[in-house]
C-alpha positions as CSV (number, residue, x, y, z in Angstrom):
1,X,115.7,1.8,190.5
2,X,116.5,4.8,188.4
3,X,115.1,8.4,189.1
4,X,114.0,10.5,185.9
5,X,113.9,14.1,186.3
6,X,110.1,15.6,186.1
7,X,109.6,17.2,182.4
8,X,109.4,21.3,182.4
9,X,106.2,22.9,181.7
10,X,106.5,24.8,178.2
11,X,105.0,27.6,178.0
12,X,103.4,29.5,174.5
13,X,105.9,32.0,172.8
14,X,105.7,33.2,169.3
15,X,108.5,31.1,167.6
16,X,109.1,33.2,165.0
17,X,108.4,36.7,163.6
18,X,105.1,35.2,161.2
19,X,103.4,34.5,164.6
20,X,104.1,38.3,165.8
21,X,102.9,39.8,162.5
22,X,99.8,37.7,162.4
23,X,99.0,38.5,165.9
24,X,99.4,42.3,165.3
25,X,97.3,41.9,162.4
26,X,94.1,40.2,164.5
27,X,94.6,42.8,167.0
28,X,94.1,45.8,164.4
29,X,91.4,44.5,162.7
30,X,89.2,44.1,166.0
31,X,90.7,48.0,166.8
32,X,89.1,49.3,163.6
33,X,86.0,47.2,163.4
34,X,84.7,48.4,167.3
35,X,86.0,51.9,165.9
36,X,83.7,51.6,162.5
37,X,80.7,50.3,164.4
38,X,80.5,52.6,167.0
39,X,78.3,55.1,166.5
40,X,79.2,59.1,166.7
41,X,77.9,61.5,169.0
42,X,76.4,64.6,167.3
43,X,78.2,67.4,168.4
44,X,76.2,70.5,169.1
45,X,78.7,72.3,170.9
46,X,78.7,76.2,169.8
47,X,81.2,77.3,168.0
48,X,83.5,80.7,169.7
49,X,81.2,82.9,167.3
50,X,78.1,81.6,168.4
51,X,77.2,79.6,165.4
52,X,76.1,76.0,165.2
53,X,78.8,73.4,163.3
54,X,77.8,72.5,159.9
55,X,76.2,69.3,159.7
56,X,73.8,68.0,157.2
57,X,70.9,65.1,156.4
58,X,69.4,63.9,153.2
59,X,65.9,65.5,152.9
60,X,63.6,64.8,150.1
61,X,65.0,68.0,148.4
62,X,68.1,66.7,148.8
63,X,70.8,68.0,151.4
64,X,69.9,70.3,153.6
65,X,71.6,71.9,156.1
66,X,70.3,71.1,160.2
67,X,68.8,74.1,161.9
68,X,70.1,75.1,165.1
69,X,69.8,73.6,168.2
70,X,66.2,72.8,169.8
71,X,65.4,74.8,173.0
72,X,63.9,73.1,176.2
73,X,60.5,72.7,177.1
74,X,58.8,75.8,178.5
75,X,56.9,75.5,181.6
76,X,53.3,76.8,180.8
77,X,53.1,80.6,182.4
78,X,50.6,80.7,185.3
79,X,49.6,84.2,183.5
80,X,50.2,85.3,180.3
81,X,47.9,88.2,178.7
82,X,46.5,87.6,175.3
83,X,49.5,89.2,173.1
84,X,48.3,91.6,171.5
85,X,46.5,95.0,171.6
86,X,44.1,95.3,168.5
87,X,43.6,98.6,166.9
88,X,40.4,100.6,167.6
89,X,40.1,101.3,163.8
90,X,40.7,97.9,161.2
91,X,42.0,98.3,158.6
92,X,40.1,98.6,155.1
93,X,40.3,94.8,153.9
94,X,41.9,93.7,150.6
95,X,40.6,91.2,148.3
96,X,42.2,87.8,147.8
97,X,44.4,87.4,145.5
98,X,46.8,84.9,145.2
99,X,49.9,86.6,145.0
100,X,53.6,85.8,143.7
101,X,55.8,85.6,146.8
102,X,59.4,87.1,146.0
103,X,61.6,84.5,147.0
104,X,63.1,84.6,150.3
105,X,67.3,83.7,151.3
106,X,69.1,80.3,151.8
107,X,69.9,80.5,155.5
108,X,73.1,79.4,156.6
109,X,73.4,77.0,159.6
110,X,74.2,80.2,161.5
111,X,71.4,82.3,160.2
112,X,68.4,80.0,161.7
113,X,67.1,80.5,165.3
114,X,66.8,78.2,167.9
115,X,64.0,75.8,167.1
116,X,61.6,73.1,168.6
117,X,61.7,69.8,166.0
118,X,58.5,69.8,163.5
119,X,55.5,68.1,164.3
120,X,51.9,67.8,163.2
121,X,48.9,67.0,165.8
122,X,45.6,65.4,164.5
123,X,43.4,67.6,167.4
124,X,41.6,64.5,168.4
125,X,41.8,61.6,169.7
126,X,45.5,61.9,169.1
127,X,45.9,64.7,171.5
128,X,49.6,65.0,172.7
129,X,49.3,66.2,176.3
130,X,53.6,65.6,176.2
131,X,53.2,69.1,173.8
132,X,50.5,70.8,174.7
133,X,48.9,72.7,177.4
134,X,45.6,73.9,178.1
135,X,45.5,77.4,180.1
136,X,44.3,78.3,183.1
137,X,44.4,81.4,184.7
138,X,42.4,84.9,184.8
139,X,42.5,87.2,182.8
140,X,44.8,90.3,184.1
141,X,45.4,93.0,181.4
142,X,43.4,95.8,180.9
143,X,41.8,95.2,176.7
144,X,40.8,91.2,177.6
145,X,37.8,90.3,179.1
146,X,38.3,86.2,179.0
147,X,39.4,84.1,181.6
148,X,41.3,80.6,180.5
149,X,39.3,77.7,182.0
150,X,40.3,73.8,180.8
151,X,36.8,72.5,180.3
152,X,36.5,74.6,177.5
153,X,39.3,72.9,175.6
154,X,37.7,70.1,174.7
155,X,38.7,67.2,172.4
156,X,36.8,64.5,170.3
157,X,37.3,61.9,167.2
158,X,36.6,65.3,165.1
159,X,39.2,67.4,166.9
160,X,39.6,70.6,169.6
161,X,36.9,72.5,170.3
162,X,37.6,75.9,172.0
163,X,34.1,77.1,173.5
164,X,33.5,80.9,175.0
165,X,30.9,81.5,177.1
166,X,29.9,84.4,179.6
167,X,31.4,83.5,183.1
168,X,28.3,83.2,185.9
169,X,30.7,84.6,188.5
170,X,32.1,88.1,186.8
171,X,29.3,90.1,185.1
172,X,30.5,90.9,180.8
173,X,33.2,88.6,182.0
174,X,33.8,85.5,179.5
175,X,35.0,81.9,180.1
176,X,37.3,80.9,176.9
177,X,39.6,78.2,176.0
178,X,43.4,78.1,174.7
179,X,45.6,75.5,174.2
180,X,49.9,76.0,173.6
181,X,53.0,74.7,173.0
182,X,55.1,73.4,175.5
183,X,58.0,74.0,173.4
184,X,59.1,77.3,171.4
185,X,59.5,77.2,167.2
186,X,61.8,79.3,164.9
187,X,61.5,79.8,161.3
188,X,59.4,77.2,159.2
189,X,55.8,76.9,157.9
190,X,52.8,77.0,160.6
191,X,49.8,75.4,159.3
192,X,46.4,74.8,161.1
193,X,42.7,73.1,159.9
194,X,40.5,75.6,161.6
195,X,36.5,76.7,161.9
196,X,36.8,80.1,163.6
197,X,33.4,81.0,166.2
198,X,31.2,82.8,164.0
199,X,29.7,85.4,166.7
200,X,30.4,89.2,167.5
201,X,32.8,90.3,169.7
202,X,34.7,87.2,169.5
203,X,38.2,86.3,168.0
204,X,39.5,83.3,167.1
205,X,43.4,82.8,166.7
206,X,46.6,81.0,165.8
207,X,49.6,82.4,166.4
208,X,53.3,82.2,167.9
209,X,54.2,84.5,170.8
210,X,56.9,84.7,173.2
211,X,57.3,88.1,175.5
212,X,58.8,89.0,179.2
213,X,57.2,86.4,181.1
214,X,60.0,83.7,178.8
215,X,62.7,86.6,179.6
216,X,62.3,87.3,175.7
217,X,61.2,90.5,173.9
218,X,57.8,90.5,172.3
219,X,57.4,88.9,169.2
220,X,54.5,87.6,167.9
221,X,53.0,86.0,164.3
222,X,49.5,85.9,164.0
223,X,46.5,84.8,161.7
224,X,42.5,85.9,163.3
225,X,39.6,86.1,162.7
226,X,36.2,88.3,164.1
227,X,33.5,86.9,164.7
228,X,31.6,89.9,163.6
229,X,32.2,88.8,159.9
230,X,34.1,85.7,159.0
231,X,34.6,86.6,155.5
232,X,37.7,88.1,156.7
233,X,40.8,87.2,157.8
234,X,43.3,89.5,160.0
235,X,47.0,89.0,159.7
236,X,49.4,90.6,162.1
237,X,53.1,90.7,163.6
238,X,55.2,91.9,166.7
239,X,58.6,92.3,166.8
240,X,60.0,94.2,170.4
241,X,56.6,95.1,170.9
242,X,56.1,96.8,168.4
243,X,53.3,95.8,165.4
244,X,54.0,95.4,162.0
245,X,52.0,96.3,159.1
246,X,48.8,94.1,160.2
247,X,46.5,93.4,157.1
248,X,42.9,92.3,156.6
249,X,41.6,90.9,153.5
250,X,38.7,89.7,152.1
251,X,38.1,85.7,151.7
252,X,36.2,84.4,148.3
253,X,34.3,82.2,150.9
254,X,32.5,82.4,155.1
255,X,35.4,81.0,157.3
256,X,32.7,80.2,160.1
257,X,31.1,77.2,157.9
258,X,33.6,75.1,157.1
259,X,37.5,73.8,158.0
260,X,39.8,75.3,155.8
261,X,43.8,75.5,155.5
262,X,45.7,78.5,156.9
263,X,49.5,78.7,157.3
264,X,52.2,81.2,157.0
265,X,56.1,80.8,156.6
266,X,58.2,82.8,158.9
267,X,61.9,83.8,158.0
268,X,64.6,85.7,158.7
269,X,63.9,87.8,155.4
270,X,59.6,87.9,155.6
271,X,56.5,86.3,156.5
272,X,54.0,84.6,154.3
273,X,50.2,83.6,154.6
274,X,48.4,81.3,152.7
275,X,45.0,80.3,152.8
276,X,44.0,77.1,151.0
277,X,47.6,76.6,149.7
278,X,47.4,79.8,147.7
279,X,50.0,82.7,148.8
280,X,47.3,86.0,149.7
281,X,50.0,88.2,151.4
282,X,53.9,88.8,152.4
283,X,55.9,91.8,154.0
284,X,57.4,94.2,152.0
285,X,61.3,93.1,151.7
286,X,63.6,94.5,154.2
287,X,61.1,95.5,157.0
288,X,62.8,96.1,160.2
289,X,59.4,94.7,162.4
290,X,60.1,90.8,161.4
291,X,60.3,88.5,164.7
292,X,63.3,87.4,164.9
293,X,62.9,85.2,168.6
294,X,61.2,81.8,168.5
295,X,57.8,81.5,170.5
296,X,55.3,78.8,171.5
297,X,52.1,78.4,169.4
298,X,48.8,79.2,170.5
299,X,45.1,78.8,169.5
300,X,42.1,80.2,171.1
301,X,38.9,82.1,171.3
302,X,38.9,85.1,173.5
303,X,36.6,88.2,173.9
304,X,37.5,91.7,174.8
305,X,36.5,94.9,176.9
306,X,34.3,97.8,175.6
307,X,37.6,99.5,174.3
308,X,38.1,96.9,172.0
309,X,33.7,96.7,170.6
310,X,34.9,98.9,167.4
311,X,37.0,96.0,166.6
312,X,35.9,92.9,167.3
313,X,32.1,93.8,167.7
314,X,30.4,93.9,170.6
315,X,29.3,90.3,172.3
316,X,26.0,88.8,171.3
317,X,26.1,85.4,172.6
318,X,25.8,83.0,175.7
319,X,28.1,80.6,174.0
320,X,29.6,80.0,171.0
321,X,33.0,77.7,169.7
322,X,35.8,77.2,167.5
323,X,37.0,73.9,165.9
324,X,40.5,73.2,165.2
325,X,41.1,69.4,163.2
326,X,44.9,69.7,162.7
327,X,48.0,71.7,164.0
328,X,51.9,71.8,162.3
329,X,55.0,73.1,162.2
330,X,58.1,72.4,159.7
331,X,61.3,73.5,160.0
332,X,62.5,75.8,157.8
333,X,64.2,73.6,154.4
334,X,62.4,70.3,155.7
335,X,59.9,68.4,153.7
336,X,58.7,66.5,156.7
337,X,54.7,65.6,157.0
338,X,52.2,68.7,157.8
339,X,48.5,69.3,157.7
340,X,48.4,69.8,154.0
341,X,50.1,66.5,153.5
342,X,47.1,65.0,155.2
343,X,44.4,67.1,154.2
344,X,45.2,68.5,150.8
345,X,43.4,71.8,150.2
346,X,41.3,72.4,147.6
347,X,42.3,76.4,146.5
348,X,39.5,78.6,146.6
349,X,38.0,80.1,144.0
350,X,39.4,83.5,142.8
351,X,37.9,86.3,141.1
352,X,38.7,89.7,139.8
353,X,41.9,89.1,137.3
354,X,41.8,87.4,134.1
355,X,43.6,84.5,133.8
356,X,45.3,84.8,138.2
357,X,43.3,81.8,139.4
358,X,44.9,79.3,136.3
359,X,48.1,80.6,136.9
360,X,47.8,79.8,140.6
361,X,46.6,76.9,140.0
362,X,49.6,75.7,137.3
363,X,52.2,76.5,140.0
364,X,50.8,74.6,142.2
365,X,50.3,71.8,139.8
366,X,54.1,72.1,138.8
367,X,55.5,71.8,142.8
368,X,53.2,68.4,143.1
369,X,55.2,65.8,144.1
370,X,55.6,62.0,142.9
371,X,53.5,61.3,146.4
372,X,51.0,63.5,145.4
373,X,51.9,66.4,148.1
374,X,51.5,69.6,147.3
375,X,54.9,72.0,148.3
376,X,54.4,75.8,148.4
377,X,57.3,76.4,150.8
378,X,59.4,79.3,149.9
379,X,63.4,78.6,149.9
């Protein structure tokens, strides 16, 4: 019987160059399709002179470039003084009138401060404890006479209510309530829906502040009002510690009896303060007090010592409370939501120049969106 030898295993090898081509081919197709659908990392980084790289999204205004980075959270300061020092003589008020605004520089990429992204916070039942703190510490400073407590930050389905009330334990001592930010804010519109306390020797407040206790100097924003007479409302600034040219000025209604609209724009050029949606007041240009560091944002209701009676009035009440429905920030050049997209304000009515409130009223009317929102932002 014959023997047959055992067939040798073949093994696979491109028999010509077509195979090596196609196989090339496959390989650099699947090399550019992980590549395409991958997605890329934003890149942040700082460049050598401190400025933020270029990039850019598609706003509703069209391209616009990103502000710079957002700073972390801020832990809540176990003391913190109320920021400001109020003047023993106020200023003679102005009347309201709605005002041109000049308009304001495009920022560069560059040119924007560290910011917090926006947000808007329906001061209810949709109360964002991931954003906000309530205070509570004693008072240590020499002007206040309020101690922060937590029960008088209270929320329901109509919003915060900050309550002051004399404190059982310190005699002309006051128990008040104040809510902030757990994260700091740059330039950009700050809106709030607020009833201020309508009782002397109270003050009711938004504002941004930031000061030593972030490792930051003083500056400071603010909108208040006096519970003395809530037919007027006190604007104010800080920058280093020093105040800018605070204003008070006459509203065409009582701030005490119903929720209105109060914002202002911050930038790098000016601040501007609306009530209602209507422009009542901006910096004169180049004034070297504008803040220029970004700050948490604040509201409460506070009362003061005797030093500050010729200001604020001197305290008539047991208790009394502010109301605050609705609380915003957006970032400078961004059209995202706010309190006036939700609650659109009616403007108030204006007297005392022919003709002001219609024109007031027809550039607002001309900056109404197709969605019915109504844009007073300055850039």
């Amino acid at each position: 019987m014959s023997m047959s030898a055992a067939p040798t295993p073949q093994r696979y090898a491109p028999s010509n160059q077509i195979d090596c081509i196609v196989l090339a081919m496959v390989a650099f197709v699947c090399f550019v399709g992980m590549r395409l659908s991958a997605p890329e990392p934003a890149d942040n980084t700082p460049l050598p002179d401190g400025s933020v790289p270029e990039t850019a999204r598609t706003l509703d205004a069209g391209i616009v470039p990103d502000i710079a980075p957002a700073l972390p959270a801020i832990d809540p300061p176990a003391d913190i003084p109320t920021p400001s020092v109020k003047p023993d003589t106020p200023p003679e008020p102005a009347a309201l009138w709605a005002i041109t605004p000049r308009r304001l520089a495009e920022l560069t990429p560059s040119e924007h401060i560290a910011s917090a992204a926006g947000f808007i916070s329906l001061m209810g039942t949709n109360y964002d404890p991931t954003n906000w703190h309530r205070s509570t510490h004693a008072a240590s400073t020499d002007f206040l006479a309020t101690d922060w407590a937590e029960d008088k930050a209270s929320y329901n389905a109509d919003g915060l209510s900050l309550k002051l009330e004399r404190s059982p334990d310190r005699p002309e001592h006051f128990l008040g309530g104040e809510i902030q930010t757990k994260q700091s804010y740059g330039y950009g519109r700050y809106e709030v829906l607020m009833r201020p306390a309508k009782a002397a020797g109270t003050v009711s407040s938004f504002f941004t502040y930031t000061g030593p206790y972030y490792g930051n100097p003083h500056d400071e924003v603010d909108i208040e009002f006096l519970g003395a007479d809530t037919t007027k409302i006190y604007l104010n600034y800080f920058r280093n510690g020093r105040v800018g040219e605070d204003q008070t000025i006459d509203l065409p209604f009582d701030a005490g009896e119903n929720l209105h609209l109060y914002a202002f724009e911050w930038h790098r050029d000016g601040i501007t303060w609306f009530v209602d949606g209507v422009p009542i007041h901006q910096t004169r240009p180049e004034d070297p007090l504008i803040p220029q560091t970004p700050g948490a944002i604040f509201v409460n209701l506070w009362s003061g010592k005797p030093r500050l009676y010729s200001w604020h009035g001197q305290p008539d009440f047991s208790e009394t409370q502010a109301d605050y429905a609705c609380i915003s920030f957006r970032p400078l050049g961004s059209t995202s939501r706010s309190c006036s997209s939700i609650f659109p304000p009616e403007p108030p009515a204006i007297t005392g120049r022919p003709g002001l409130l219609m024109r007031a009223l027809g550039e607002l009317v001309g900056k109404v969106t197709l969605s019915g929102e109504a844009r007073t932002q300055i850039n």
